[in-house]
N, C-alpha and C positions, 0 to 999 in steps of 0.2 A: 528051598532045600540048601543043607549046607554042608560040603565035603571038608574035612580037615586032616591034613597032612602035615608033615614035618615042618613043612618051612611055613601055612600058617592055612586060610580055607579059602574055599571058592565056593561063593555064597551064588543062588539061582532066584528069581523072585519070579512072580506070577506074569508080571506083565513082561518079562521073557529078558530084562534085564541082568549083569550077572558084574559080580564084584570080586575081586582079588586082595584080599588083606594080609601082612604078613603077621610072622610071630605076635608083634607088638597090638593084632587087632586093627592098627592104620592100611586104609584100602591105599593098595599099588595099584590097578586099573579099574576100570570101569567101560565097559559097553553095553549100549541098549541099540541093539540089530533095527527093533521096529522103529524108533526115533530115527537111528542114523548117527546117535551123539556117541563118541569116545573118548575118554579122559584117560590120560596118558602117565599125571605127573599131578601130586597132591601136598600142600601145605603139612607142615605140624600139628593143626586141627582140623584134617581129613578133607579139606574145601581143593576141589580142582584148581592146578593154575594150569594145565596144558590138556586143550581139549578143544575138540571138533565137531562141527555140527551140520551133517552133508543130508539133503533133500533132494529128490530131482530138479538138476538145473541151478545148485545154489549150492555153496560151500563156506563154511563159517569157521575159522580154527580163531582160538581164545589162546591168549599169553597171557597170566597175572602173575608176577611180584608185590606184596604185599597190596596198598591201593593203587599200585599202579597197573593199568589193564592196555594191550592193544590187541583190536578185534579187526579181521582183514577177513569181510563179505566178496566172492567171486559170482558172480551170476550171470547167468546166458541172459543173452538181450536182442533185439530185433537190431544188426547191423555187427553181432562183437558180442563182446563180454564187458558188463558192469564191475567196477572195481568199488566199494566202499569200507574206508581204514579210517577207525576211531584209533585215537590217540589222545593221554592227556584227560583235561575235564570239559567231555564235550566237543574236543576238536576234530580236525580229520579232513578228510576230500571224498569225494566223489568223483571219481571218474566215467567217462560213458564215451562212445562212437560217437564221432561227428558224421551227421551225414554227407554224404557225397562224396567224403573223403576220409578213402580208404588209406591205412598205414598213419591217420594221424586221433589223435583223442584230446576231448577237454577236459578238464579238472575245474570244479569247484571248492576252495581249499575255504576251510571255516578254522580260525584260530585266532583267539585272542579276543575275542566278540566283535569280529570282523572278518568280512572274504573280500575273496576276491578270485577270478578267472584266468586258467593257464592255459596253453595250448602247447602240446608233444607232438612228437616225432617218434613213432615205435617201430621198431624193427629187431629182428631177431638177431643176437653174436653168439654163434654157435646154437643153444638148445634154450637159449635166455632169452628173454623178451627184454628189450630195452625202449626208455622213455626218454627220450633226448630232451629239451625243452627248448623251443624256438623261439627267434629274437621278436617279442611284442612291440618294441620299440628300437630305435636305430637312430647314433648319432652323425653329427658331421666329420668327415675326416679330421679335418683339425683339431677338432675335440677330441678326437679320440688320441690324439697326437700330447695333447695336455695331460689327460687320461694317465699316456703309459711312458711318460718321461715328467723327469725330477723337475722343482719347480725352480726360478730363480733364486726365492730368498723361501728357507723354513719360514711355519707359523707355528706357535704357542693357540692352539684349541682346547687344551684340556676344561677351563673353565665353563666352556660350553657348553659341554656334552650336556650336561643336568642331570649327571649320575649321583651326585653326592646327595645321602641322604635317602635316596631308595634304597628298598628292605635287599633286592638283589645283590647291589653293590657292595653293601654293609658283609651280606655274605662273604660275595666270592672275592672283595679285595684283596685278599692276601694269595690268590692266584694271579690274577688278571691285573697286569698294570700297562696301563695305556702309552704310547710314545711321548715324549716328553716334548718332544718337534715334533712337526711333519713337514717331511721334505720331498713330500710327493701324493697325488691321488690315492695313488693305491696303499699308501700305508696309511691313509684316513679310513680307507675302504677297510684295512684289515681289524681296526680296532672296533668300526662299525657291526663287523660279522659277528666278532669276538663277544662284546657287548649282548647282542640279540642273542646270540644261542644261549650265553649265562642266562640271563633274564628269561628265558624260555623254559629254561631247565629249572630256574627255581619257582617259577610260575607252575610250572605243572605241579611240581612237587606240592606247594600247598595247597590247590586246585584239588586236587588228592584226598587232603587232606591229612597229609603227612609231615611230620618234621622231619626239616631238610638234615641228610645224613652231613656229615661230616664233609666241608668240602675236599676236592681230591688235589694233590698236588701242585704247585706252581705250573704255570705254563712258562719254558723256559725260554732263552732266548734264542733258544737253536730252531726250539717249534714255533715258536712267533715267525720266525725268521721263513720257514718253512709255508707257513699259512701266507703268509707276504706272497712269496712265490706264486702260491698255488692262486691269489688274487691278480695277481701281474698276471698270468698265464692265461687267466680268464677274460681277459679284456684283451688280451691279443686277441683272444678264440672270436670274440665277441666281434672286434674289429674286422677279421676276416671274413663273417657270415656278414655282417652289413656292406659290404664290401660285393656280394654274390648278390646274382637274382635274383627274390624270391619266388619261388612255382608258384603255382596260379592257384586259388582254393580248391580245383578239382582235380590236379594231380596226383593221380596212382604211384606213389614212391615208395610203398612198404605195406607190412600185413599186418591187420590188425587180431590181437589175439591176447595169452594172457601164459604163461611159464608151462603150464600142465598140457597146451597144444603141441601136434607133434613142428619141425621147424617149416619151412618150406624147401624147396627144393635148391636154392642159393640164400644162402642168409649172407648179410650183410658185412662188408669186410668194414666198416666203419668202425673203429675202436671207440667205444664207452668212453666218455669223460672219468667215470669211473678209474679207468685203468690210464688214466694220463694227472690224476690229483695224487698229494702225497697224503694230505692232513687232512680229516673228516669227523666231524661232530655226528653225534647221536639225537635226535630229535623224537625220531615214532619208538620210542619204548614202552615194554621192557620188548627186548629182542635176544634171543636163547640164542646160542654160539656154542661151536665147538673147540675147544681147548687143545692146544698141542700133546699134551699128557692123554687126551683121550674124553676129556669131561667135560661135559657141559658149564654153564656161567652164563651169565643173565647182562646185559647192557643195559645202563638204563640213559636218560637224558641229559644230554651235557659232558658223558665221556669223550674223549679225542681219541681218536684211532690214526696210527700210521701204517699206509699200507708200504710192505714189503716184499707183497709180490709183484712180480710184472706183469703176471698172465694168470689168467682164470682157472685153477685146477681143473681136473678132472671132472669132479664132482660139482662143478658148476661156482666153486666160493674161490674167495683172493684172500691172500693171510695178510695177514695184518700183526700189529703190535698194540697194545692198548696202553696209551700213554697217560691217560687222566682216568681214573675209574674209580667207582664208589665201594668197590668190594677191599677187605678186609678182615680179620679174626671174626671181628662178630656179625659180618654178612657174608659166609663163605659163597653162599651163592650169587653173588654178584660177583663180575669180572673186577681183579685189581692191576692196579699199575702192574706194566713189564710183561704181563701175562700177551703168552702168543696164541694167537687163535683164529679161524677162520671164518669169516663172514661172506655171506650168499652174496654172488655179482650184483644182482637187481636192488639188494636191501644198502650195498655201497651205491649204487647207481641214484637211491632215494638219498640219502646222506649227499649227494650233492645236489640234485635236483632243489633240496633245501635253502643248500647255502646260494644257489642261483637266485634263487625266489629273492631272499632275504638282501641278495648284491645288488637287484633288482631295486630293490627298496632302497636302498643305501644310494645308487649313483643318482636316482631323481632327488631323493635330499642333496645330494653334493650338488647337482644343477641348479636347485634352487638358491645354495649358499654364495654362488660365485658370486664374486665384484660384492658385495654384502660387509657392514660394520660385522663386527667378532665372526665374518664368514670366512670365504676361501680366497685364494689369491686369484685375479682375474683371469676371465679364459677366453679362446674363441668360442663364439655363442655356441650352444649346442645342438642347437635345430632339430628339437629330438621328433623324429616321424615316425609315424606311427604305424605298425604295419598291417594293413586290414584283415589278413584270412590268418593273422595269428592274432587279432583282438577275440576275445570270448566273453561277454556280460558274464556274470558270475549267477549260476541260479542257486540264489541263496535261501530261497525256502525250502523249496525241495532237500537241498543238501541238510539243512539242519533237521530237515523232518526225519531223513535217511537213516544221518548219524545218531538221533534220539528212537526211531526205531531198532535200530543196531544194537542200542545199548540195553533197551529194555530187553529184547529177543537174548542178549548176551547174558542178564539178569536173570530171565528165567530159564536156560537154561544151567545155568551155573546152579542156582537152588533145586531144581532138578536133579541134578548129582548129589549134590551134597543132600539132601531129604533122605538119598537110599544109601550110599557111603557111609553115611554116619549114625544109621539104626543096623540092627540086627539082621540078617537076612530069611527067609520065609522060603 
């Protein structure tokens, strides 16, 4: 059945689904009650890119910008709630409750055709669920004293890296230019970051199957400079948790749960790394924001964001600046340079979570480099120990199996929409 009005119909179909088109005929929403799916937000050829898909006990909402898709599975599980976030071609993590220990969770992260195992710290800052990421490994004092002070003499690394000649670099060189010296760990560390997240960003993008848009602006010297910081600051942080206890694997230190739970009765006065970083890359995109004018904008991978605020709005988001973006005349919906906008705590809180992972990566290569021909300049040994109730084996079939069900589940749902969106209605 189909009503038509001024501004365009409201089409009813048999199986009790019902669609909103305007003038032009292009559907503006879509709901089907008995499924549970809603589509919110539709391409120029009528295809959903903003849409949810809720079952008892399971929650699925769909983000797409062109081929790029991120699908974020919530589901009740015996101990907690299941987390599973595809992002990219194929990538993503699983999260789940560790048993016995309550307040903490593991991640299986699958990207790049490789995983590997993370262990969190969740707790709630205000109505937000936060995932902290706790230290897997810990070095010697000493080292960490090398770590976060200048070295005697700079070194000349550039030729090392063995950037030249991959298709990322080719890219994004006329953004990204590497230190010409390095006159300390952590500015090896920063161009290490810097490096991974291009390469990640332009990886997805053909992964995609897309040509890479136009890359976005220089990274200046004031944001280099800024990211520096935000690496220094992280190995102090680092330094002072190696530095503590560690609680024993069955320690009750927090509540496990997921943003939609109500908080508990004391949430946690622990400030989110979140709101102590300046500079933060986009990795899980596309990620829909709100704009200071009022409109929405799409993030996609590899943008840089500065945040601006100090503190968590009302509404749960930190404002931000978006310093590197892909949006422009001919992709209004993507976020562009200078554009202000606000982004959700937990999805900044994942943007570092990221670059943890990735520092993670970066300081065991620099351990390996030390005292080394074309390596690093010599250090006290590292003695890196390893910390038991934060090691997690990565289970990496399951997780791929997850994320490959995720995607097909995401597939037919999306053709699902689109089959009745884009006929007539009955």
């Amino acid at each position: 059945m189909t009503k038509t009005s001024a501004g365009g119909t409201h089409e009813t179909y048999k199986n009790g689904a019902q669609v909103d088109k305007g003038r032009d005929g292009k559907p503006t929403h879509f709901s089907d009650p008995k499924n549970g799916i809603e589509a919110k937000k539709f391409d120029a050829n009528g295809k959903p890119t903003q849409l949810t898909h809720s079952v008892p006990g399971s929650r699925t909402s769909i983000q797409r910008v062109g081929n790029s898709r991120r699908i974020e599975t919530t589901r009740t599980v015996h101990g907690g709630v299941e987390h599973v976030v595809g992002y990219g071609h194929g990538g993503g993590y699983v999260q789940r409750p560790i048993p016995g220990r309550a307040g903490y969770v593991q991640r299986t992260v699958v990207y790049g055709g490789r995983s590997y195992g993370v262990v969190y710290h969740s707790y709630y800052y205000g109505h937000v669920m936060i995932y902290s990421p706790v230290p897997a490994i810990v070095f010697a004092p000493a080292y960490y004293g090398w770590l976060l002070n200048p070295w005697a003499q700079p070194i000349v690394y550039g030729p090392y890296w063995g950037w030249a000649g991959q298709p990322w670099y080719g890219y994004y060189g006329p953004v990204f230019a590497p230190y010409p010296r390095y006159y300390s760990a952590d500015q090896w560390l920063t161009d290490y970051l810097i490096a991974q997240n291009l390469q990640q960003a332009y990886d997805d993008q053909v992964a995609a199957g897309e040509t890479p848009s136009g890359p976005p602006p220089p990274i200046t010297d004031e944001e280099k400079a800024l990211i520096a910081q935000d690496v220094h600051a992280e190995l102090a942080r680092q330094q002072q948790q190696a530095a503590q206890p560690q609680p024993p694997p069955g320690n009750d230190t927090g509540a496990v749960g997921d943003n939609n739970a109500p908080p508990p009765a004391a949430a946690s006065n622990e400030i989110p790394e979140a709101l102590q970083d300046h500079i933060f890359t986009v990795y899980s995109a596309p990620l829909q924001v709100q704009m200071a004018t009022g409109n929405t904008c799409n993030l996609m991978a590899g943008d840089m964001l500065f945040r601006t605020g100090n503190a968590a709005n009302s509404d749960d988001t930190v404002d931000v600046e978006v310093k590197s973006g892909h949006g422009d005349a001919g992709h209004a919906d993507l976020c562009a340079p200078e554009v202000h906008a606000k982004v959700q705590l937990a999805d900044l809180q994942e943007m570092y979570n990221h670059k943890r992972e990735l520092l993670a990566e970066g300081e065991q290569k620099q351990s390996d480099l030390v005292g080394k021909k074309h390596g690093l300049p010599k250090a006290p040994k590292p003695n890196a120990t390893q910390v038991a109730q934060n090691q997690i084996d990565p289970d990496t079939q399951a997780a791929v199996d997850a994320l490959k069900k995720q995607l097909q589940e995401a597939d037919d749902t999306e053709n699902q929409v689109s089959q009745i969106t884009t006929t007539s209605g009955s």
